[in-house]
C-alpha positions as CSV (number, residue, x, y, z in Angstrom):
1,X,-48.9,20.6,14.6
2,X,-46.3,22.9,16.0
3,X,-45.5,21.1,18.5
4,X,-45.4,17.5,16.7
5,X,-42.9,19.0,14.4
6,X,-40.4,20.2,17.1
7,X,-40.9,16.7,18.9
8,X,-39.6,15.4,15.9
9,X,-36.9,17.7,15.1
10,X,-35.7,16.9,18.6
11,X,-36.1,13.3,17.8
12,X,-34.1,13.1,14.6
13,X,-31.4,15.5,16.2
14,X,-31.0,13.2,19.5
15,X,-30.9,10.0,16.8
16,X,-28.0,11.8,14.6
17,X,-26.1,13.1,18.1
18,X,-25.9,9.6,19.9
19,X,-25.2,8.0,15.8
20,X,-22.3,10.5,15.9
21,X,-20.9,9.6,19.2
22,X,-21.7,5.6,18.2
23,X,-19.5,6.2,14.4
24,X,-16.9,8.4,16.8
25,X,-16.8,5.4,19.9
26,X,-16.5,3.1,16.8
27,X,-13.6,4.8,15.2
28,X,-11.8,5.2,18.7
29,X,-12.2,1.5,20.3
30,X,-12.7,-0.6,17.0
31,X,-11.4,-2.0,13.8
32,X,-12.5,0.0,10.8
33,X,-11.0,-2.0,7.2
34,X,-7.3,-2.2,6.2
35,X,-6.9,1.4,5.4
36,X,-8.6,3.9,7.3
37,X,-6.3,4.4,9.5
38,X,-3.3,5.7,7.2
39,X,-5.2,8.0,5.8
40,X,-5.7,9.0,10.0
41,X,-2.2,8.6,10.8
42,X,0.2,12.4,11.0
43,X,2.5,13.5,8.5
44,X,5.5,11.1,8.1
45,X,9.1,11.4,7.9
46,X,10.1,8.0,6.8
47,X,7.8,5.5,4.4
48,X,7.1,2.1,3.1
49,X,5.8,2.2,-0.2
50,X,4.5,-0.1,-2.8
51,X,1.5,-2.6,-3.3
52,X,-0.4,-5.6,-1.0
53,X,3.2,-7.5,-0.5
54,X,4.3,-4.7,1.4
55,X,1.1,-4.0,3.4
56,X,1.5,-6.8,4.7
57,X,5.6,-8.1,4.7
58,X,7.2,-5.2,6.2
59,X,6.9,-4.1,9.4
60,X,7.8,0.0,9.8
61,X,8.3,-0.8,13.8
62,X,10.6,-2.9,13.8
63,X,12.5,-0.5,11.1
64,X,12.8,2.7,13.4
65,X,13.0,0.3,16.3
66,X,17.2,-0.7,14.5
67,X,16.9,2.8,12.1
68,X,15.4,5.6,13.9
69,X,18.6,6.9,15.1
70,X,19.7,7.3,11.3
71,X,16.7,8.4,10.0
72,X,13.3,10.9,10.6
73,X,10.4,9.3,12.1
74,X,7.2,9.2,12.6
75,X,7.6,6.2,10.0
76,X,4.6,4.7,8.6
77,X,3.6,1.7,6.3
78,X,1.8,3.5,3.3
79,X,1.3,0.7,0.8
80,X,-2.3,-0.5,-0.2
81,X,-2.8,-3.1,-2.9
82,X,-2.1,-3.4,-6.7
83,X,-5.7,-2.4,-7.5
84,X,-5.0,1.2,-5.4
85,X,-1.4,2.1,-5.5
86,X,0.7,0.8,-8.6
87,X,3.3,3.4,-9.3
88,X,1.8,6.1,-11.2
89,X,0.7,10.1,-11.0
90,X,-2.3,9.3,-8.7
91,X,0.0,7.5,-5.5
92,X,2.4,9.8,-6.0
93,X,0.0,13.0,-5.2
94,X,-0.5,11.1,-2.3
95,X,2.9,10.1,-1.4
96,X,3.6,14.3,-1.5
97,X,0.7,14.7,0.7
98,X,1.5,12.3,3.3
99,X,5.2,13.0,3.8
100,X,5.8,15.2,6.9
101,X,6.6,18.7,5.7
102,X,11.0,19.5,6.0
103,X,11.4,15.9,5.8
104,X,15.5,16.0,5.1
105,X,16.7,12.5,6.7
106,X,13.8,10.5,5.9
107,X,13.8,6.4,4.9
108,X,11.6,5.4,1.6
109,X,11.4,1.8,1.1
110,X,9.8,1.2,-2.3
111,X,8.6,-2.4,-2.7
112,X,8.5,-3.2,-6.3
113,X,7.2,-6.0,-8.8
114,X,6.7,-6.5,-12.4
115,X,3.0,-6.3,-11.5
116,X,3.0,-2.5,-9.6
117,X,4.6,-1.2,-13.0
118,X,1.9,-2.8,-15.6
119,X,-0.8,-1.8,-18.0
120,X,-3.4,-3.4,-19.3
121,X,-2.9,-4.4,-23.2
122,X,-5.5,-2.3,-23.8
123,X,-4.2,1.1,-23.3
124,X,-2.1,2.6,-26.0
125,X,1.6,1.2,-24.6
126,X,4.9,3.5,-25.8
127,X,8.2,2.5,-27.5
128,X,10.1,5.2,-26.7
129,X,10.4,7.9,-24.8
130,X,8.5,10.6,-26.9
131,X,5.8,8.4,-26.8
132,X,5.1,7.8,-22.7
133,X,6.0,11.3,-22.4
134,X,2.8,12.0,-24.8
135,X,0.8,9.2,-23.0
136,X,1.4,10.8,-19.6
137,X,0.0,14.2,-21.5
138,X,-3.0,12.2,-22.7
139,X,-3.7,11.3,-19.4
140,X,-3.6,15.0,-18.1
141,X,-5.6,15.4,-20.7
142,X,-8.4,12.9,-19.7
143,X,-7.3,9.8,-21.6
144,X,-7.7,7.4,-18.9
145,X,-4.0,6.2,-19.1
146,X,-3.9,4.9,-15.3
147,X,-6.9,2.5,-14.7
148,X,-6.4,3.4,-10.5
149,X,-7.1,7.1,-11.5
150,X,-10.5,7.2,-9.9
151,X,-9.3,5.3,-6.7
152,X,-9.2,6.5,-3.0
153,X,-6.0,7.0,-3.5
154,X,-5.5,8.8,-6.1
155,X,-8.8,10.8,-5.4
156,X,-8.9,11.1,-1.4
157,X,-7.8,14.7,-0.8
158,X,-6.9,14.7,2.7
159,X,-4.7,11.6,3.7
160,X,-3.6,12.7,7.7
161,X,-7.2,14.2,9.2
162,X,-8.7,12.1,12.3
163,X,-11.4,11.5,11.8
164,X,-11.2,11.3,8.0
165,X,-14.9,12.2,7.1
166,X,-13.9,12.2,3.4
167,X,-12.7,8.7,3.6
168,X,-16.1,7.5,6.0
169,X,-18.4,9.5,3.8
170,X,-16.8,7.7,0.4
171,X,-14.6,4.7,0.8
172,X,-16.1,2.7,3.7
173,X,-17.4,0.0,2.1
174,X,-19.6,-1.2,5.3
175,X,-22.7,0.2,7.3
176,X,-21.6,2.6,10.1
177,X,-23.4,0.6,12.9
178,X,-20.7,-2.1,12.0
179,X,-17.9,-0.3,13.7
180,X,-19.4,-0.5,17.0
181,X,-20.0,-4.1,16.7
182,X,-16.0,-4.6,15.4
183,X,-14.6,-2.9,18.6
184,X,-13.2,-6.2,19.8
185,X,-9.9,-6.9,17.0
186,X,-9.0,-10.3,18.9
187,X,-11.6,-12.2,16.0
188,X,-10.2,-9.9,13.2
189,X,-8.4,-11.6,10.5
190,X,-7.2,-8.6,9.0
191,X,-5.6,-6.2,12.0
192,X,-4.3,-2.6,10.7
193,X,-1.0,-1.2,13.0
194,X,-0.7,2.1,13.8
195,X,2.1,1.9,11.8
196,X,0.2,1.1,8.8
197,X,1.5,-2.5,8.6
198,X,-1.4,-5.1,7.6
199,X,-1.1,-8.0,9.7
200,X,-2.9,-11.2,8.6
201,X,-3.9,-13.0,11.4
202,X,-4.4,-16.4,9.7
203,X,-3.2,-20.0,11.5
204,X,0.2,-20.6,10.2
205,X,0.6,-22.3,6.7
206,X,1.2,-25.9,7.6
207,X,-1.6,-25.8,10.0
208,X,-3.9,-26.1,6.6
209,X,-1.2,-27.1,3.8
210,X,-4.8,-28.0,1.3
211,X,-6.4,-24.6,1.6
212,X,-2.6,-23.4,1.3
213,X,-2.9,-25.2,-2.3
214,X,-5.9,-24.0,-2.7
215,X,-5.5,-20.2,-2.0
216,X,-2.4,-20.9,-3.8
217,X,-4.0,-21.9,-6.6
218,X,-6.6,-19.4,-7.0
219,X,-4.0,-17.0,-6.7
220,X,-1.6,-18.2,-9.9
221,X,-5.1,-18.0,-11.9
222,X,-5.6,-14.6,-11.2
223,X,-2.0,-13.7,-11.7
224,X,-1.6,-15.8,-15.2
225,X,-4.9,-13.9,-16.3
226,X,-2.7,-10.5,-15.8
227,X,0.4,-12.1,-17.2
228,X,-1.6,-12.9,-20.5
229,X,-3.5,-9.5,-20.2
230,X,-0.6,-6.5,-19.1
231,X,2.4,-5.6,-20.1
232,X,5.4,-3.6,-18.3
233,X,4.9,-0.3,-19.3
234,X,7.1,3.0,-19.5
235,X,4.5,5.2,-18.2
236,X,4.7,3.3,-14.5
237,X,8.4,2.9,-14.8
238,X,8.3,6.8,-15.5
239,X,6.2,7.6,-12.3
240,X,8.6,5.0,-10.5
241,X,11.6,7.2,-11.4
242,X,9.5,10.2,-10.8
243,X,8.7,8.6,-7.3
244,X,12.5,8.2,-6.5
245,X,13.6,11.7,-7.2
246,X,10.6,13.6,-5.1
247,X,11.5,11.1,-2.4
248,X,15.4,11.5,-2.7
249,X,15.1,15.4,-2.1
250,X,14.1,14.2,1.2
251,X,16.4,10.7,2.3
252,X,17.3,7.9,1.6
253,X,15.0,5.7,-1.3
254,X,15.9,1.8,-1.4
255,X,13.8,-0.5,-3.8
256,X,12.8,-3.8,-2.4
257,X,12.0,-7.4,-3.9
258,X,10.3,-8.7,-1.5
259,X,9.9,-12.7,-1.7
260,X,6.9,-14.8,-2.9
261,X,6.1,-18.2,-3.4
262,X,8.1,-19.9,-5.5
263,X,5.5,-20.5,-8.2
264,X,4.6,-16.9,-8.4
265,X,8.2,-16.2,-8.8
266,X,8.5,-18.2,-11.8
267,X,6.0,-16.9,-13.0
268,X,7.0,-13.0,-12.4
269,X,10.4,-14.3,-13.7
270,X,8.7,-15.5,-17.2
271,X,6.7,-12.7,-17.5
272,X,9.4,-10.0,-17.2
273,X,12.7,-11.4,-16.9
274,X,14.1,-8.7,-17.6
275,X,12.8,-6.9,-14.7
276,X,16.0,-6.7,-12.0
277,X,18.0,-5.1,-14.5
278,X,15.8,-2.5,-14.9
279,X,15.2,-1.8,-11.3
280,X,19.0,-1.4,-10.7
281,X,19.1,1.2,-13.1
282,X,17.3,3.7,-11.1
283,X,20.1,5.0,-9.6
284,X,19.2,3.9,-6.0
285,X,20.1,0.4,-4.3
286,X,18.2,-2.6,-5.3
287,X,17.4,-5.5,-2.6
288,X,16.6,-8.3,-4.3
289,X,14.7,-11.1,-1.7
290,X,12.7,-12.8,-4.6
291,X,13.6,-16.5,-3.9
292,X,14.0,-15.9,-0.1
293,X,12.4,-19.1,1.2
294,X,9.3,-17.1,2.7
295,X,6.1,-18.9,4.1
296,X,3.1,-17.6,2.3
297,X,-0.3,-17.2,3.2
298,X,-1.4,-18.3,-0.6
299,X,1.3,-18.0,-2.7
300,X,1.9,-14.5,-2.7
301,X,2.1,-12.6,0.2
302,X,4.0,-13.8,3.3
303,X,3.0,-14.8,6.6
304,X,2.7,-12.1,9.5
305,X,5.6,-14.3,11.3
306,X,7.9,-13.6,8.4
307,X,6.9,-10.0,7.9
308,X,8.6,-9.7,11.2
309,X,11.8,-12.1,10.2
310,X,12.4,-10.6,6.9
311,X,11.7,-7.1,8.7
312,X,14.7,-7.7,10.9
313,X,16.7,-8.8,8.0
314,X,15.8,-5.6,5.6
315,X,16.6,-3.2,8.5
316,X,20.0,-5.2,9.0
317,X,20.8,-4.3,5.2
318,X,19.6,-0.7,5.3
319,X,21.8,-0.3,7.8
320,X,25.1,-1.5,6.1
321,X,23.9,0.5,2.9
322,X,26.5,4.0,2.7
323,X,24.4,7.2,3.7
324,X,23.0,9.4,1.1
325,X,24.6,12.4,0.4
């Protein structure tokens, strides 16, 4: 009996050895998802910020590749999607934690939206400026202000360890044998940089122009859902500002627009038309590339060809901006 039982202890520990060296050959030669390997990346010194648009529309490479000599590297692409990092308290813990420690000349490209600084109508919104102030003290207080709260991003302590066991252990949303099979990215659609930028490896637009409608399509449904459903709300235009003066302690901070099909547009214009006025109000510059004509994958985020052009063109404006004091 003895003896069975060592057999098998030897078995099971053999198994889990050659499963860890499978999961650590997987994480080393394959494709994991589209955010594991931020949270992987080191410490940086200069960021791009913001929702799914910027994922996947700017390019931090080509950046430091016409920037670097003006500001801190490493840089790094640290947006996710609208569901994990609007602006509020929980991105911005992570923002702190993911900026390279004495970070003095750094570059912080926000990407913003009406969208990335909404709440649903069914938390309690504020008029004034007492009032978010107390909603932001609810939500310290348990209140459930920020529906993202109890997202990896807001909850994954550790955001720069390789491997990231917290992030394996929690926010893989697939079987661990899968990351052996993925090791060859040339049939991924979805290919993650290791500068955090999301490329989107999809045929270009006019290749398909029906399924373009039709993503198209299923995309202004979801979006005229939200529109009918959130509102703009002061507690995310709080954390936005809150955002900018962390990040200006440590370089430059320059909000971005970035463009979208031109029915999405009208519709973001509708909903808040207000919107560009408040986002130059923030005290840092505005770019404003909206109604840039843009290909789009479907309607709302561009195509990995333009993430490159209008990568090039947002680096040529950074670098005409005057340097922060």
């Amino acid at each position: 009996m003895l003896k069975l039982l060592l057999r098998l202890g030897l078995l099971l520990g053999a198994a889990g050895l050659l499963g860890g060296l499978g999961i650590a050959l997987g994480l080393r030669r394959g494709y994991v998802d589209a955010f594991y390997a931020r949270f992987t990346a080191p410490p940086a010194g200069s960021l791009v910020l913001g929702t799914s648009r910027a994922a996947q529309g700017i390019e931090p490479s080509v950046l430091a590749a016409r920037l670097s000599g003006r500001y801190a590297g490493p840089w790094l692409n640290y947006a996710f999607t609208l569901a994990e990092s609007p602006y509020g308290p929980g991105y911005l813990s992570s923002i702190r934690r993911k900026l390279a420690p004495g970070t003095r000349h750094g570059l912080f490209v926000l990407a913003v939206d009406p969208w990335s600084l909404s709440l649903p109508n069914n938390v309690q919104h504020d008029k004034s400026e007492h009032d978010y102030k107390a909603q932001i003290i609810n939500k310290l207080c348990g209140r459930n202000v920020f529906p993202e709260e109890k997202s990896m991003v807001s909850q994954l302590a550790s955001v720069s360890q390789n491997p990231n066991l917290d992030y394996l252990a929690h926010y893989l949303h697939k079987p661990f044998y899968q990351l052996l099979l993925n090791a060859d990215t040339a049939h991924v659609i979805e290919r993650l940089h290791p500068d955090g930028w999301l490329e989107i490896a999809l045929p270009p637009p006019t290749a398909d122009t029906a399924l373009l409608r039709r993503r198209t399509a299923e995309k202004l449904v979801t979006y005229r859902q939200l529109a009918a459903s959130s509102q703009l709300a002061q507690a995310r235009l709080f954390f936005l500002q809150q955002t900018i003066n962390f990040l200006k302690q440590h370089g430059q901070v320059v909000l971005v627009r970035l463009p979208t099909g031109s029915a999405m547009a009208l519709l973001e214009q509708q909903y808040q038309p207000g919107f560009d006025r408040l986002m130059r109000q923030t005290g840092v510059p505005y770019l404003n590339y909206l109604h840039l004509p843009y290909p789009t994958n479907d309607g709302n985020h561009i195509t990995r060809l333009a993430a490159r052009q209008l990568s090039v063109r947002l680096a040529a404006d950074i670098a005409r901006l005057p340097a922060q004091p």
